[in-house]
C-alpha positions in Angstrom: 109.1 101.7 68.2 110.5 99.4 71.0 107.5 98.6 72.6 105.9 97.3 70.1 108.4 94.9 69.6 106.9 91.0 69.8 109.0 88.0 72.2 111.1 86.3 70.2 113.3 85.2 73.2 113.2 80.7 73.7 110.6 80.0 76.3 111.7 78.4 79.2 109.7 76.5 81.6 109.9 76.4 85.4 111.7 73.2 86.1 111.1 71.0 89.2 113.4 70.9 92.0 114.8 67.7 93.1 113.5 67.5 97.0 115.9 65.8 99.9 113.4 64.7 102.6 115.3 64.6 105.6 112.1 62.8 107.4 114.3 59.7 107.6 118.1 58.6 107.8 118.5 57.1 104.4 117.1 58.4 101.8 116.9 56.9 97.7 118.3 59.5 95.4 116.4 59.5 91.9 120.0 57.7 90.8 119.1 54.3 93.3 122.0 55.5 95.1 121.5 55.9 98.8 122.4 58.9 101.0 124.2 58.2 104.0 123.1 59.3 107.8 126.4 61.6 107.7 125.0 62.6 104.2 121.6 63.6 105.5 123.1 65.4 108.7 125.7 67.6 106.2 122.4 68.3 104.3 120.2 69.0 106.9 122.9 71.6 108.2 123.2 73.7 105.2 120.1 74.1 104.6 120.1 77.7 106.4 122.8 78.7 104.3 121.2 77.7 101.4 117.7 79.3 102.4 119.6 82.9 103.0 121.2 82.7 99.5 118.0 82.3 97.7 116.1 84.7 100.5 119.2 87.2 99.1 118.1 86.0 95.3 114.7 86.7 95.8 115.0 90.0 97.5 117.4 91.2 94.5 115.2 90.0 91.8 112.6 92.5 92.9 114.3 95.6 91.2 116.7 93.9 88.7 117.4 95.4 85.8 116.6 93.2 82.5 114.7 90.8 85.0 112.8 88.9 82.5 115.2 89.5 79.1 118.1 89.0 81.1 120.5 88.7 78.1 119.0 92.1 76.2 119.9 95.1 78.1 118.1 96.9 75.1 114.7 96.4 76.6 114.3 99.4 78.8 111.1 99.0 80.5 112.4 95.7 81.8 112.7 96.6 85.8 111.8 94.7 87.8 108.3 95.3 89.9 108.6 98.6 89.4 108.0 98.2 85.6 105.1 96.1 86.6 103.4 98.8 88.8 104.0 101.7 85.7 102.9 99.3 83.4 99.2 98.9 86.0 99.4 102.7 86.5 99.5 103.4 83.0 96.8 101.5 82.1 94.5 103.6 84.6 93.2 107.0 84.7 95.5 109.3 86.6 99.0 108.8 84.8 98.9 110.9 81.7 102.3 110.6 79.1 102.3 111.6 75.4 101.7 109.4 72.3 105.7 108.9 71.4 107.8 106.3 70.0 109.7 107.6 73.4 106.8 106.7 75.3 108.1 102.7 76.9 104.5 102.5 78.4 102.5 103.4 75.7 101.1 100.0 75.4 100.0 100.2 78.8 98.6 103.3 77.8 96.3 101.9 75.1 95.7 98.6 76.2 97.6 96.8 73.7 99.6 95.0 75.9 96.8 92.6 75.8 98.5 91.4 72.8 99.8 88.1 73.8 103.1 88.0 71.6 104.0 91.3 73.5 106.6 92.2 75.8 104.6 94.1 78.4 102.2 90.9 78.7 105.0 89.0 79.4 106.9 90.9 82.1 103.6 91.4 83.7 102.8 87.4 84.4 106.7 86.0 84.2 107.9 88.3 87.2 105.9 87.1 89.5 105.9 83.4 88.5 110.0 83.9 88.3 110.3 85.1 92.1 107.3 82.5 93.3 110.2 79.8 91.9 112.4 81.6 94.2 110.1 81.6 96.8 109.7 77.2 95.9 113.2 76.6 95.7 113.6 78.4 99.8 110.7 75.8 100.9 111.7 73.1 99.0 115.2 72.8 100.6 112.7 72.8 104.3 110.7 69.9 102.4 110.2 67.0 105.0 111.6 69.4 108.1 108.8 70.0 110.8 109.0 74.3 111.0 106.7 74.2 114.4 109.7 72.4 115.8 112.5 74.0 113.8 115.2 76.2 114.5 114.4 80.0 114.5 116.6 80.5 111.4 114.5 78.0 109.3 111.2 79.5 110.5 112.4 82.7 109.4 113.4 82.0 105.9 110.4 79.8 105.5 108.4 82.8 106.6 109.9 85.4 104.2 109.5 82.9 101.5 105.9 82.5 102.2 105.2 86.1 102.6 106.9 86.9 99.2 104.9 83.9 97.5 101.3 85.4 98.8 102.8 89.2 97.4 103.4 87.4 94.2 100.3 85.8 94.0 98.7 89.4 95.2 100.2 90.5 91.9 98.2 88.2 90.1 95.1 87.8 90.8 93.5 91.0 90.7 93.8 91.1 86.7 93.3 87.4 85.6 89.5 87.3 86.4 86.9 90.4 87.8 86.7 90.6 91.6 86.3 87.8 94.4 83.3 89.4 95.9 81.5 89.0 92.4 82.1 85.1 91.8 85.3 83.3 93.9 84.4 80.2 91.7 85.9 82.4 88.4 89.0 81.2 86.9 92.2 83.0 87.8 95.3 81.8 87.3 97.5 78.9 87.7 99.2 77.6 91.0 103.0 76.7 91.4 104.0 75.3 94.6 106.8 73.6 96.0 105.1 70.5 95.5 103.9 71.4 92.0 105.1 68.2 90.0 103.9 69.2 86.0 104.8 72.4 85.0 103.4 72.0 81.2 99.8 70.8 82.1 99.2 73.0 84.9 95.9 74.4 84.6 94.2 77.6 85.8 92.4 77.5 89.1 89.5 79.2 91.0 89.9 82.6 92.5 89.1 81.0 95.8 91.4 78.4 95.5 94.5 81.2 95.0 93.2 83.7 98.1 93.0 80.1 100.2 97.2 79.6 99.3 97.6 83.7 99.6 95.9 83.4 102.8 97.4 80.2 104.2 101.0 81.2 103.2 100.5 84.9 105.5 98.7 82.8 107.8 101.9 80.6 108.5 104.3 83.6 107.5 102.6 85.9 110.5 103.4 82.6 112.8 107.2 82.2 112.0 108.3 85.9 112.0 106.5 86.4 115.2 110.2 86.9 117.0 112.2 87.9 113.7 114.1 91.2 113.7 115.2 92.3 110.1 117.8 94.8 111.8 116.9 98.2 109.8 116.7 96.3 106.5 113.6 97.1 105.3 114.3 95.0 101.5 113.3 92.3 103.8 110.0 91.3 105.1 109.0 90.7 108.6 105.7 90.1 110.5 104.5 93.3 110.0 104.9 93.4 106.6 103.0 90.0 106.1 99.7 91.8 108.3 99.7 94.0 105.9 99.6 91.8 102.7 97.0 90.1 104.9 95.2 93.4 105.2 95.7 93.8 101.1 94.1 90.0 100.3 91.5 90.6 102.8 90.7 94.4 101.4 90.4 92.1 97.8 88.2 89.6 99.5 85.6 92.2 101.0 86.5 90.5 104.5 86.7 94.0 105.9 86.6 94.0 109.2 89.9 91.2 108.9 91.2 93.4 106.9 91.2 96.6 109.2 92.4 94.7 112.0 95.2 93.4 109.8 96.4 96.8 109.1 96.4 98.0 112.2 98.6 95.8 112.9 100.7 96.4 110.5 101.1 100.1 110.5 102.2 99.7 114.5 105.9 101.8 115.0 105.4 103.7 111.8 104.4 107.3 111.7 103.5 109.0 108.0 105.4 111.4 105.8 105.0 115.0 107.8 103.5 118.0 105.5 106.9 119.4 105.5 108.6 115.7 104.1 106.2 115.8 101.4 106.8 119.7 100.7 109.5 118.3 98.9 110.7 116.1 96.2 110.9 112.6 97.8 109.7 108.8 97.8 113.3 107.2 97.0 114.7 106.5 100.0 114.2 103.2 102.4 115.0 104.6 105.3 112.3 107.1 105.2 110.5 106.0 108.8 107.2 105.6 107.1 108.2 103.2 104.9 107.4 99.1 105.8 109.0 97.4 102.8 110.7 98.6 99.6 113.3 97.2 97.1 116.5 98.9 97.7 118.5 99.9 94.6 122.1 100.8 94.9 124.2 102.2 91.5 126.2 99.0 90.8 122.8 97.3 90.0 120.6 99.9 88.4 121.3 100.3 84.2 120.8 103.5 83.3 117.5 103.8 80.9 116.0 100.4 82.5 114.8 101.5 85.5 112.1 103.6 87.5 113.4 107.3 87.7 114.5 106.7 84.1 110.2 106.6 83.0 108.9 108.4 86.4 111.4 110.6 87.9 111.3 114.4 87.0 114.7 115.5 88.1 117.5 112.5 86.7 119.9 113.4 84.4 119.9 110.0 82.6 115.8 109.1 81.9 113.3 109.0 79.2 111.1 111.6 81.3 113.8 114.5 81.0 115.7 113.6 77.8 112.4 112.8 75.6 110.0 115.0 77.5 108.0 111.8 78.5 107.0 113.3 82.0 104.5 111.3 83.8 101.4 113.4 84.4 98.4 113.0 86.3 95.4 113.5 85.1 93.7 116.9 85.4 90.3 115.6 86.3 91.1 114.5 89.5 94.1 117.2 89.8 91.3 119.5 89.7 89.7 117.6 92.3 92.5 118.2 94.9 92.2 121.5 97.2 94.9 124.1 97.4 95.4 123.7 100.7 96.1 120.2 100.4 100.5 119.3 100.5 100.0 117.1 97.9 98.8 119.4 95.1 102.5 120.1 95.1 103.3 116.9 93.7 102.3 118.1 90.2 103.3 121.3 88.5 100.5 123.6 87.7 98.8 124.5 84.4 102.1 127.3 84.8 104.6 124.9 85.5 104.9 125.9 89.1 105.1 124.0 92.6 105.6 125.0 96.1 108.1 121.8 96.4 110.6 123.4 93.1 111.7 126.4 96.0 113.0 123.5 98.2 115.4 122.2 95.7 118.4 123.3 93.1 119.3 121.9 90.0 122.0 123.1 87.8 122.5 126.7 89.8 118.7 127.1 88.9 115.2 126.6 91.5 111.8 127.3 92.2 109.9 127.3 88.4 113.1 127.8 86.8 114.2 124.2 86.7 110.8 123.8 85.4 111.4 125.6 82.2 115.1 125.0 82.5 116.5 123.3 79.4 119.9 121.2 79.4 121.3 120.3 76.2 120.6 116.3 75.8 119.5 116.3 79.3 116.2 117.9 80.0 113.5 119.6 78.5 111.0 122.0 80.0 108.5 120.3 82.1 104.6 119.9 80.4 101.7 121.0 82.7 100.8 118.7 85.4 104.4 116.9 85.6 105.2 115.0 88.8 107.7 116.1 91.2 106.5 113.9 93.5 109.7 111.7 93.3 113.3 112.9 94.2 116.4 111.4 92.8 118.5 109.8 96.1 121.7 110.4 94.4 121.0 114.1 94.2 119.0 116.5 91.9 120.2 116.2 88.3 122.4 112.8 89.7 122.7 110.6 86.6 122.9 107.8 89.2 119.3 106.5 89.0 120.1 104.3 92.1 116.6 105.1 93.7 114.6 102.9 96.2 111.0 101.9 95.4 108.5 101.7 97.5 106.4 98.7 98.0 104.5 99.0 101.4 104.1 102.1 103.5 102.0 103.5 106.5 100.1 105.5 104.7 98.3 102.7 102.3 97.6 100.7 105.7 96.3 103.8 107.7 93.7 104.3 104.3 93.2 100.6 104.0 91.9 100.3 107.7 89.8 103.3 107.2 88.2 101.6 104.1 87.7 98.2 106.1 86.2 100.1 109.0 83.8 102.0 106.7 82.7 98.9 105.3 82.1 96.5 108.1 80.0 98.7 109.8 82.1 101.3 112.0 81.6 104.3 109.2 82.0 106.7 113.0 85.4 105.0 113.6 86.6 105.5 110.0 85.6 109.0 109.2 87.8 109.9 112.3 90.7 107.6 111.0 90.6 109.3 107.7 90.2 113.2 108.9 92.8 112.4 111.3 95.6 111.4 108.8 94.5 113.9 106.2 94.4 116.9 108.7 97.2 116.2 110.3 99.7 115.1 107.6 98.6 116.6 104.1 95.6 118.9 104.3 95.1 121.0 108.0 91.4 122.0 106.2 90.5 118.7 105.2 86.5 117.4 106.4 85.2 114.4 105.2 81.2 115.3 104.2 80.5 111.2 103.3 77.3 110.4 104.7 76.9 106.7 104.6 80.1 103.5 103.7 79.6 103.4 100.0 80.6 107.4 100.0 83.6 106.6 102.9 84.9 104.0 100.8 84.8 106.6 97.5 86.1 109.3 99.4 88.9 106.8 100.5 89.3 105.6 97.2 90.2 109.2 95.9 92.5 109.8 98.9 94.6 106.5 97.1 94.6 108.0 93.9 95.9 111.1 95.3 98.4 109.5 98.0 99.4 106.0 95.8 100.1 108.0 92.7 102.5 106.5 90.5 102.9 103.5 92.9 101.4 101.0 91.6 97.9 100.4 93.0 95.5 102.2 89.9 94.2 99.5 88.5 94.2 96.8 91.9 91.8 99.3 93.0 89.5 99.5 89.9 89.4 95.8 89.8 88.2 95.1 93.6 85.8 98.3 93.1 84.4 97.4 90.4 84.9 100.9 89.0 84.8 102.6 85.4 88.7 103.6 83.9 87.4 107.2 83.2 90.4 109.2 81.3 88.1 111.6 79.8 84.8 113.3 79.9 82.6 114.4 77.1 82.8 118.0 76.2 85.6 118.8 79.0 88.8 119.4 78.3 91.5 117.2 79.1 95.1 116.4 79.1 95.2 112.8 77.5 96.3 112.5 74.6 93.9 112.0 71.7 94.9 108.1 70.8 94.9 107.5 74.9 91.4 109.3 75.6 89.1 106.7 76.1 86.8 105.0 79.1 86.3 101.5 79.8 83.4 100.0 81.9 83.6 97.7 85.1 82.7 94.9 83.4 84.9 95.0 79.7 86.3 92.1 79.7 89.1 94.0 77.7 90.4 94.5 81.2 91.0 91.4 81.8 95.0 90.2 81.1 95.6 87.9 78.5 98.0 84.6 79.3 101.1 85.2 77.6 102.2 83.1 74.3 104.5 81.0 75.5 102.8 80.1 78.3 99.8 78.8 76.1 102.3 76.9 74.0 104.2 75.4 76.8 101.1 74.9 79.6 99.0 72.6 77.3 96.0 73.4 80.3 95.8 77.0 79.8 93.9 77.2 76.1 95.5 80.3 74.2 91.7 81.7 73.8 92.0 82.4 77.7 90.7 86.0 78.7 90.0 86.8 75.0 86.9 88.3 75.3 86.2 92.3 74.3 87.7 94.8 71.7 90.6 97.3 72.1 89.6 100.6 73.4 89.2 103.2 70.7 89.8 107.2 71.1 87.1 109.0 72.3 84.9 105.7 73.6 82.5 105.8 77.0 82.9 109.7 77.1 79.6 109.5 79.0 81.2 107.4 82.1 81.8 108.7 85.5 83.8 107.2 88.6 82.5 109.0 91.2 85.8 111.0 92.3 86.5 112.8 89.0 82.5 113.6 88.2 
């Protein structure tokens, strides 16, 4: 159905900013006209007003709805960066949905959103180049303006700016070319600064050279949000936030020891989710206290069917998951793999349709495994085994308000991302205590780590993600800087996939690989359209033989 609809939408490219330097009194326009010193001092003056209008812009790009097709509200999986983190999740291992013309993410679910003439490939690489041109347009209004000696207003915006740039790029480069630690000197993608000056001959660039501008941006971010104070809005980022996207580039980079000591700086004030939080439907609401940064949604700008709850959420009144049945499942290979006395194994129904967390809620005068098999008339259908209720609807259970936050950054991702630096930089003592420490005390009191050596701490770690960061966005990041196997299936063991979905692909299938969209290879004459073309579509039933370590 609609997802396998191709772009027919006119490309547009990123167009140039005209730049006022403000290094001198009297400046040339591009007209030969000359600015006067009056000119230049109005100028110069509302430049912070400027900078927090397209700060604002930026911040409320992140979860708009029709983002990319802003002019067809038809396109449903159009969200924002939440779309962009199902569409990664679903091409992973651990979200399961059925094969259904229902199903918005089924080409993330079999890979054919390499197709370069789809939607999915587009929304995937024109987000994040969309909000790096917001980013540009904050720093190009500071062009010629000396931040070490500027005004604490300026170095602020300059420093959300930055930070958001390095996130975007974070977004990126993960999927354009195999990991850093393999070969830095691959090709990635394409840079676009404030100084960028051709936007139709820009041509891809070294992995190396896009973690120097990642790095260097948080580097300078870090330095001008040292004394900013977001006041309680957490939609904006402040020097925390930019460790820990520090911590996340380093964590790409195998700089582990930078990156543990990035987190940890990160994660200082916040304190995780407590076993009773999680004993209940929840991960919607900003203000949570463990949460760092997150998009915050209110009802006059979420649509309906185009957004998050609509595809993930188990308990909205107005979604795809409860109207169509197209629950997002996890995988029961690694469901199997979590212990019963583990919070967390909550988060999914059962192979019965139960979960501890259904008693703490009500929905429609019904609770406990009643609302599982509860069915409401153009509203819900009865859950499938191993649905999330993970998520909770802020506007209520059964709201048809999908006004939701989403998460982006929270305690718990840092407190597992130091462990995982520790482990690998030679202090395997100091992270096994990190990990049995968060895992005992916040999701499973029975929980002991039995890795003997890093390379088993940083597995062991990596399965903790899967179990902790489900559905958020970080599935395939982590299979990418692993180097690890998408295993979906074993032979011979039964599994919840979906026929036409049950497949494996290796490390090193370049079918992982994202492909440049079309209309960036007919508008960027540097990036040939035969770029990351390499490999064959998955097939059913393919690599049955591979294992991941975690799921074995």
């Amino acid at each position: 159905m609609i997802e396998e609809m191709k772009i027919k939408k006119t490309y547009y490219s990123a167009i140039a900013l005209a730049l006022v330097s403000c290094s001198t009194m009297d400046e040339m326009l591009p007209e030969g006209m000359f600015m006067t010193s009056q000119q230049v001092n109005d100028a110069v003056t509302a430049i912070p007003d400027r900078a927090e209008a397209d700060l604002a812009g930026i911040y409320s790009f992140a979860g708009q709805a029709h983002s990319t097709f802003t002019t067809n509200g038809s396109i449903h999986n159009d969200f924002g960066y939440p779309s962009v983190c199902m569409f990664q999740d679903c091409n992973g291992p651990d979200m399961v949905c059925d094969n259904s013309n229902y199903n918005w993410m089924s080409v993330s679910h079999n890979y054919t959103d390499r197709n370069d003439d789809y939607i999915v490939c587009y929304i995937r690489y024109s987000y994040f180049y969309n909000q790096i041109a917001l980013c540009n347009s904050v720093l190009s209004d500071m062009s010629g303006i000396n931040l070490d000696e500027a005004s604490s207003e300026l170095r602020h915006n300059a420093g959300q700016a930055l930070a958001v740039r390095a996130f975007d790029y974070l977004g990126l480069a993960p999927y354009y070319s195999f990991r850093y630690q393999d070969n830095p000197d691959a090709l990635s993608v394409n840079l676009m600064t404030e100084d960028t000056k051709d936007y139709y001959n820009n041509p891809r660039v070294t992995l190396r050279e896009v973690y120097e501008l990642i790095i260097s941006d948080l580097d300078r971010a870090i330095d001008y949000l040292s004394d900013y104070n977001r006041g309680g809005d957490k939609s904006r980022v402040d020097q925390n936030v930019a460790y820990g996207l520090r911590a996340r580039a380093y964590l790409n980079m195998g700089m582990y020891a930078e990156a543990a000591e990035d987190a940890a700086k990160a994660m200082e004030g916040y304190t995780p989710y407590s076993m009773t939080e999680v004993g209940t439907p929840a991960f919607c609401n900003i203000n949570d206290h463990n949460w760092m940064w997150g998009i915050m949604l209110e009802s006059d700008n979420v649509a309906g069917l185009a957004s998050w709850p609509a595809h993930l959420a188990s308990f909205t009144a107005t979604g795809y998951t409860t109207a169509t049945g197209m629950y997002k499942r996890i995988n029961k290979l690694l469901y199997d793999k979590i212990p019963a006395t583990d919070v967390r194994k909550g988060w999914w129904v059962n192979e019965s349709l139960d979960s501890p967390l259904l008693s703490t809620i009500e929905w429609n005068g019904r609770t406990g495994k009643a609302i599982a098999s509860m069915t409401i008339p153009d509203i819900k259908l009865p859950f499938k085994e191993y649905t999330t209720v993970k998520f909770g609807q802020k506007q209520g259970i059964g709201s048809t308000d999908n006004a939701s936050d989403w998460c982006i950054m929270r305690v718990e991702e840092m407190i597992l991302l130091r462990a995982e630096g520790l482990a690998m930089s030679g202090q395997e003592g100091l992270a096994r205590t990190e990990l049995e420490n968060f895992v005992r005390t916040y999701r499973d009191p029975s929980y002991t780590c039995s890795a003997s050596s890093a390379e088993e701490l940083q597995e062991e770690i990596w399965k903790q993600r899967r179990i902790e960061l489900w559905g958020e966005g970080f599935s395939m990041s982590d299979i990418m800087r692993l180097k690890k196997p998408v295993v979906r299936i074993q032979s011979g063991v039964v599994t919840n996939w979906p026929s036409a979905y049950g497949f494996n692909v290796a490390p090193d299938d370049p079918y992982l690989l994202l492909r440049f969209p079309q209309r960036e290879t007919n508008n960027n004459k540097a990036i040939p359209s035969s770029s990351n073309k390499s490999g064959s579509l998955p097939v059913a039933g393919q690599r049955g033989d591979l294992r991941d370590g975690v799921t074995d």
